[in-house]
PLY file of the C-alpha trace (Angstrom):
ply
format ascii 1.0
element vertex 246
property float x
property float y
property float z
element edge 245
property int vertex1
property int vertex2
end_header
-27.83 -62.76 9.75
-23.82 -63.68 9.90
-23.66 -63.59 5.98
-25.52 -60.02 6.39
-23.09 -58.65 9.08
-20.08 -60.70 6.44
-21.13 -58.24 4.08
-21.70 -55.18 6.33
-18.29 -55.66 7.73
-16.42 -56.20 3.65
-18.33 -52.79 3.03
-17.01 -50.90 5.88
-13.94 -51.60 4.84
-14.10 -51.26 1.48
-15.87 -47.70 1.80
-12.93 -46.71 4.57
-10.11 -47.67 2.52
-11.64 -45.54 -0.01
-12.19 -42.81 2.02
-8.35 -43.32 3.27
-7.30 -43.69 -0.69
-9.29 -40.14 -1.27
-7.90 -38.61 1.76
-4.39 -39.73 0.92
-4.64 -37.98 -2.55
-4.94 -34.01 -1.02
-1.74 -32.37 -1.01
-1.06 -30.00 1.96
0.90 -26.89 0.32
2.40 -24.13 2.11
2.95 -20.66 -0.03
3.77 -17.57 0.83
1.67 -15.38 -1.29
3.54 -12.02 -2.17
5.97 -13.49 -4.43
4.47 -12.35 -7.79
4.85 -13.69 -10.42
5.73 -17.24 -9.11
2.66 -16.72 -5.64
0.33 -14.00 -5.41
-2.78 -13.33 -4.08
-5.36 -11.44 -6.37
-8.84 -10.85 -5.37
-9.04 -13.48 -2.74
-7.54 -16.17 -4.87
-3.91 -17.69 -5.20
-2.07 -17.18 -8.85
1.26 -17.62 -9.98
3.47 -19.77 -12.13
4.50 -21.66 -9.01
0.57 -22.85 -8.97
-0.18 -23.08 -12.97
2.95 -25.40 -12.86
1.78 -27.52 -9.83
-1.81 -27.79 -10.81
-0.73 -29.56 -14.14
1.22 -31.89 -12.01
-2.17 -32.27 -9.79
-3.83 -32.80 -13.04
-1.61 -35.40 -14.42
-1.88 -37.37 -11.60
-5.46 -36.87 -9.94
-4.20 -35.30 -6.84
-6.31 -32.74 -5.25
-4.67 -30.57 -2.93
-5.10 -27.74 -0.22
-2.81 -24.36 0.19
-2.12 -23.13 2.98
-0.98 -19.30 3.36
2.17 -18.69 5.70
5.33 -15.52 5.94
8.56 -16.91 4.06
9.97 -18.64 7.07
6.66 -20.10 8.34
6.34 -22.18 5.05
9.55 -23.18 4.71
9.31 -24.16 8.46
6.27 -25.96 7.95
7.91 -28.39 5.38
10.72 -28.94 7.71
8.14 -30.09 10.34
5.75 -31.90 8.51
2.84 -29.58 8.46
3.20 -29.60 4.80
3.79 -31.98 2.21
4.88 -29.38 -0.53
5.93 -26.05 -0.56
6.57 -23.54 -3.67
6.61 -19.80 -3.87
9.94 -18.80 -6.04
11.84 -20.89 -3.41
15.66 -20.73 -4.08
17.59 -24.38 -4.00
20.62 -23.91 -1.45
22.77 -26.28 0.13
21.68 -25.45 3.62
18.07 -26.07 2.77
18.93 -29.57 1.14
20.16 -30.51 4.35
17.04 -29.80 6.01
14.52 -30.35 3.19
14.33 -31.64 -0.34
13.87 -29.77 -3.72
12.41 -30.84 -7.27
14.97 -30.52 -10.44
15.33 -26.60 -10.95
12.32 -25.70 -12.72
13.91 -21.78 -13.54
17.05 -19.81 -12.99
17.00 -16.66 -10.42
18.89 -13.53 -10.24
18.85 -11.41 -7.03
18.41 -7.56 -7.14
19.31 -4.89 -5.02
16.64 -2.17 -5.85
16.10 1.17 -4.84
13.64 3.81 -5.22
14.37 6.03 -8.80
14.60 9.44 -6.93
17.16 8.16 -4.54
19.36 6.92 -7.68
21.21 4.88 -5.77
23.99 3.07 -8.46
26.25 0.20 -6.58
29.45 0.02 -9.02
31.34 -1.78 -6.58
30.16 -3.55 -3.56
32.42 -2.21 -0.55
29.62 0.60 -1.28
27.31 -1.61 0.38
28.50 -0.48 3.61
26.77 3.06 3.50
23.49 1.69 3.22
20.48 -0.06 4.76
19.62 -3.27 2.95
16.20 -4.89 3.70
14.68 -8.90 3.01
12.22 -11.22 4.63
12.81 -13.41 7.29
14.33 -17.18 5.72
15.73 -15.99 2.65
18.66 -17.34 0.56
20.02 -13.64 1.03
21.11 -14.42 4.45
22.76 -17.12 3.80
24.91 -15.18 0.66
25.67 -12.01 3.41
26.60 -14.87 6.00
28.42 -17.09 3.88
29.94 -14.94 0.93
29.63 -10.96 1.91
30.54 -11.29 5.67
33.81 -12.64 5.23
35.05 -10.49 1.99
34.12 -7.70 4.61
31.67 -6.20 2.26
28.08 -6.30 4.19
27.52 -7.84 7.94
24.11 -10.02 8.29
23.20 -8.55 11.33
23.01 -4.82 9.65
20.33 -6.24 7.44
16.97 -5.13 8.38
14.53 -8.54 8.79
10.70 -8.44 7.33
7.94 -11.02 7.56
7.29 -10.32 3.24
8.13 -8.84 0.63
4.94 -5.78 1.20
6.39 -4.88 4.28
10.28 -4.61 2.59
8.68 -2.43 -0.36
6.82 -0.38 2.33
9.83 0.56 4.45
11.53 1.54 1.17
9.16 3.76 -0.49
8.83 5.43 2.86
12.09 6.27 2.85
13.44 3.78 6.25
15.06 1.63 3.68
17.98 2.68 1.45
17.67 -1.06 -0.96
15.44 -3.92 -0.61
17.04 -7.69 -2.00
14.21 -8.78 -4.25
14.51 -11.86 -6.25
14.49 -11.37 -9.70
11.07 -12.58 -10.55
9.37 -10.28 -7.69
11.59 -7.16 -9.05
10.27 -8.10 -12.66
6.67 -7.13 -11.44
7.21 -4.46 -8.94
9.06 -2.61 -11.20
6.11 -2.10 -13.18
4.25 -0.96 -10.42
6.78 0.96 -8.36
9.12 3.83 -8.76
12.05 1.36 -8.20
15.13 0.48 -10.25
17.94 -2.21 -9.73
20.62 -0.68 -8.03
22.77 -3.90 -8.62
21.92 -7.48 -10.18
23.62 -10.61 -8.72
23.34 -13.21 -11.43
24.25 -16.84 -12.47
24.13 -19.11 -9.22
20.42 -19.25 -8.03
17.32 -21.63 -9.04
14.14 -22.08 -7.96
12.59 -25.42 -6.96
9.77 -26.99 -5.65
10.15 -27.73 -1.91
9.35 -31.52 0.02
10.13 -32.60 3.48
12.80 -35.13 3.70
12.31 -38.26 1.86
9.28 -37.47 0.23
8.21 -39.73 -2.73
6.44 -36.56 -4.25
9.41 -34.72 -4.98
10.29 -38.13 -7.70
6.72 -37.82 -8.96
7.11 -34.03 -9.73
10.29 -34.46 -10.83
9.02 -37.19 -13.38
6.52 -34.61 -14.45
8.82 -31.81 -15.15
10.17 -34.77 -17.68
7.30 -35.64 -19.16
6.21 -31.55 -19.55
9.56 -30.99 -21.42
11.99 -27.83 -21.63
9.70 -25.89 -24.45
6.54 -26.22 -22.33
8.13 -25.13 -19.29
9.62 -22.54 -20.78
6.47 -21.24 -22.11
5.00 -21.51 -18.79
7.73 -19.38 -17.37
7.60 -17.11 -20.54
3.69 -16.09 -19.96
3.94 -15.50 -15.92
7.74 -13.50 -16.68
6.73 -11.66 -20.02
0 1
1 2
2 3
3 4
4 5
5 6
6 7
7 8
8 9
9 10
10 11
11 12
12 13
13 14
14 15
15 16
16 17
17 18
18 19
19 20
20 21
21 22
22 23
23 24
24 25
25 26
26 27
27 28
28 29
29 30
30 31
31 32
32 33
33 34
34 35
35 36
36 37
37 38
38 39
39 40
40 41
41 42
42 43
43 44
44 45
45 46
46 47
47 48
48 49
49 50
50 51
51 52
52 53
53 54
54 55
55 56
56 57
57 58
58 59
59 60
60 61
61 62
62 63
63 64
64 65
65 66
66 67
67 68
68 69
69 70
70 71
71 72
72 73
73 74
74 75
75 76
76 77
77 78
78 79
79 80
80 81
81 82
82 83
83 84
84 85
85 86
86 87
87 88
88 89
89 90
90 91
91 92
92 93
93 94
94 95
95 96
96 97
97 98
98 99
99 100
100 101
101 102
102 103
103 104
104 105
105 106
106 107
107 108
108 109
109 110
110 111
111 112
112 113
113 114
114 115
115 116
116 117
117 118
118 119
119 120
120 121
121 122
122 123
123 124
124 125
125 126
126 127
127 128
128 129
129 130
130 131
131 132
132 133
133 134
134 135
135 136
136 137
137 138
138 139
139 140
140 141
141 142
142 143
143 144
144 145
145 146
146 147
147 148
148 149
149 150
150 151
151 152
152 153
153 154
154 155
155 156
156 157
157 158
158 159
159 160
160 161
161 162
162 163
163 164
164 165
165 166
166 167
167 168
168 169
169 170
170 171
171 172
172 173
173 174
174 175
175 176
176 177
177 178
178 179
179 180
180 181
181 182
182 183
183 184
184 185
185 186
186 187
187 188
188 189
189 190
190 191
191 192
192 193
193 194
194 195
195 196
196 197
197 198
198 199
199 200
200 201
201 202
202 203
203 204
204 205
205 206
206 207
207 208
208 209
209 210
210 211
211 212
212 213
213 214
214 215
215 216
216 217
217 218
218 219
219 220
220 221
221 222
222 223
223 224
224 225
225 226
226 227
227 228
228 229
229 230
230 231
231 232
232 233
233 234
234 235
235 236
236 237
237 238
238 239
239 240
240 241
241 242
242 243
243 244
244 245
């Protein structure tokens, strides 16, 4: 009987560190999930090159992992408290995020558009013009920071006359109903919306933002993915990036 309740007892354990081995293995993501083409929501199901590029890294390394659906400042909050272990959804690397998070090796490089609808024809040729209008984000965005930081004190655009949304839906709405004069889009988003939308770019800030993936602090995943992005190479990324952008 002892040599039977031995055994019981090595299989227990065996069969729990297994399960803690398994359990240890799903990834908790946070997205937020109208950010096409990098996060989107189609049909009842997550797309995006954010995902294609993080379920290679899954599949590399025989992670499974869980997404969990959040407004721009909710996920980036969630990785900042723990709730999440990864977080990814055209996420811009800044210097006041590294201090609260860390970021994977830029996967892509960003540009940040002012658009506006095509009938209003609005043009911005220099940007003391800013002034006359009504300029519209979400909640948590590296725009705020670049007002804050960089507009604010030239005296070209005050943060606090910015108009605050929980997406990017709710921006677009505002605008095409005419409450909105320009809506800050990253460059990616504007890609696809102009497609869909009577928009244009009423002004393009280029050649100082990058996307990464986000980690709470300390995270050994960010290394792995960052080994990854190695081992997938520059031509495969940027054929990746090519299909979700073309």
């Amino acid at each position: 009987m002892k040599k039977i309740a031995l055994l019981f007892c090595v299989l227990s354990l065996v069969l729990t560190g297994c399960t803690k081995k398994e359990e240890a293995k799903t990834i908790r993501v946070a997205v937020c999930p109208t950010s096409p083409p990098n996060l989107y929501e189609e049909n009842g199901k997550y797309l995006g090159l954010d995902l294609e590029l993080f379920e290679g890294f899954s599949a590399a390394r025989g992670y499974k992992y869980q997404i969990t659906a959040y407004d721009w400042q909710g996920m980036l909050g969630a990785v900042m408290a723990g709730q999440a272990d990864v977080a990814f959804s055209g996420i811009s690397i800044t210097e006041k995020r590294k201090e609260k998070m860390d970021f994977s090796a830029p996967y892509m490089d960003n540009t940040w558009n002012l658009v506006s609808l095509k009938k209003r024809n609005i043009l911005i040729t220099d940007l003391a013009q800013l002034k006359k209008y009504s300029i519209g984000f979400p909640r948590g965005m590296a725009y705020s920071a670049f007002i804050k930081d960089d507009l604010e004190p030239k005296g070209i655009y005050r943060l606090d006359a910015a108009k605050m949304y929980p997406t990017y839906n709710e921006v677009l709405a505002d605008l095409q109903n005419g409450n909105l004069d320009l809506a800050f889009l990253d460059g990616s988003v504007a890609s696809v919306y102009k497609k869909k939308l009577d928009i244009q770019d009423s002004y393009v800030f280029t050649g100082f933002d990058t996307f990464g993936l986000a980690f709470p602090k300390g995270s050994p995943l960010r290394d792995d993915f960052d080994r990854y992005l190695k081992e997938l190479g520059p031509e495969k990324l940027q054929a990746l990036i090519g299909k979700w952008l073309g």
